[in-house]
N, C-alpha and C positions, 0 to 999 in steps of 0.2 A: 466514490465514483467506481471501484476495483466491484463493489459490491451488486451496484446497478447495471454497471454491464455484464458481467455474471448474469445476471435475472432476466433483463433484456435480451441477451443472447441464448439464453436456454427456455425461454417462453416458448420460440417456437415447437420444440420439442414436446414441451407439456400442454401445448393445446393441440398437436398430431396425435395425443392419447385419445381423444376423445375423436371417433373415426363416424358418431352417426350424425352429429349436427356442425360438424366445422370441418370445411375445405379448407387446406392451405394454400393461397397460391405461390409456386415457387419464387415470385420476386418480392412477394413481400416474407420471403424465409430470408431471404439474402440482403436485404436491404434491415433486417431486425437485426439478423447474428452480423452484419458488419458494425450498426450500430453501437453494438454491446461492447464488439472488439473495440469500439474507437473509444469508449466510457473506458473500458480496463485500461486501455493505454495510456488515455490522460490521466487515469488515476496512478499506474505507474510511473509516468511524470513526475506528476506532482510531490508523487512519494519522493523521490529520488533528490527533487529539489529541496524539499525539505527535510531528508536526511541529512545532505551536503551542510546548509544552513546551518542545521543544529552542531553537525560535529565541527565548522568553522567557528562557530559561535564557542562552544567548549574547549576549543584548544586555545583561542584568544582570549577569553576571560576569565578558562577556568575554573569554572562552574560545576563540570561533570568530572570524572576520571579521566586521563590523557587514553589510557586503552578503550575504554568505551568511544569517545571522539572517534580514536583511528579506526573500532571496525566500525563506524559509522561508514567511514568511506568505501568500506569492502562490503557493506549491505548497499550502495549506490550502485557499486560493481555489478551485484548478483540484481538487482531491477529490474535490466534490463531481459532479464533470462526469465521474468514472471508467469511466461507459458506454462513451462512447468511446476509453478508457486515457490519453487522453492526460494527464491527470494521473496517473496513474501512472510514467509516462516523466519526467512530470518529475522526479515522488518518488523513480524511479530515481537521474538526474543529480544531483539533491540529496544524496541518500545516498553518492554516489561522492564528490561535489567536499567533502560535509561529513569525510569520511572521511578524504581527502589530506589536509585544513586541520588535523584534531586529529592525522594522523600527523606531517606536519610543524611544528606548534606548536613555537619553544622553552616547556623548564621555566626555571621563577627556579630560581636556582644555591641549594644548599642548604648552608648553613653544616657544615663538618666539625667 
């Protein structure tokens, strides 16, 4: 969603490049780039709820690293700041380091 409103919100832009066969009119500049905003947002939402999720989920059953868990919750923190992406960056790095940790996870041995 972070992605499409991004695109939607910057269309405006890249079709004002093209100045011999396309008029913008300014309300439909305003009504694209709020659009876009409202897609980044939800999609920061969503991240945020699903950050929570997961590091709830790894402190309770212990799945993941207990420090990976906790900064789960300080990349929820930094979400809402996504203006600037840099929570996003983090929610990047989290998604990487979360990803190594359950690929390298041992399983309990399973009875044959």
């Amino acid at each position: 969603m972070t992605l499409a409103g991004n695109a939607v919100s910057r269309a405006t832009a890249f079709a004002a490049m093209d100045t011999d066969a396309f008029k913008l009119d300014p309300n439909s500049r305003r009504l694209l780039e709020d659009a876009g905003f409202l897609l980044f947002a939800s999609g920061a939402i969503a991240a945020i709820l699903l950050v929570v999720a997961v590091s709830i989920a790894g402190l309770r059953y212990r799945v993941i690293p207990r420090w990976l868990a906790w900064a789960g919750f300080a990349i929820a923190a930094l979400l809402p700041l996504a203006i600037g992406f840099i929570g996003f960056l983090f929610l990047f790095v989290w998604v990487l380091a979360l990803s190594v940790a359950l690929v390298g996870r041992r399983r309990p041995e399973q009875p044959v």
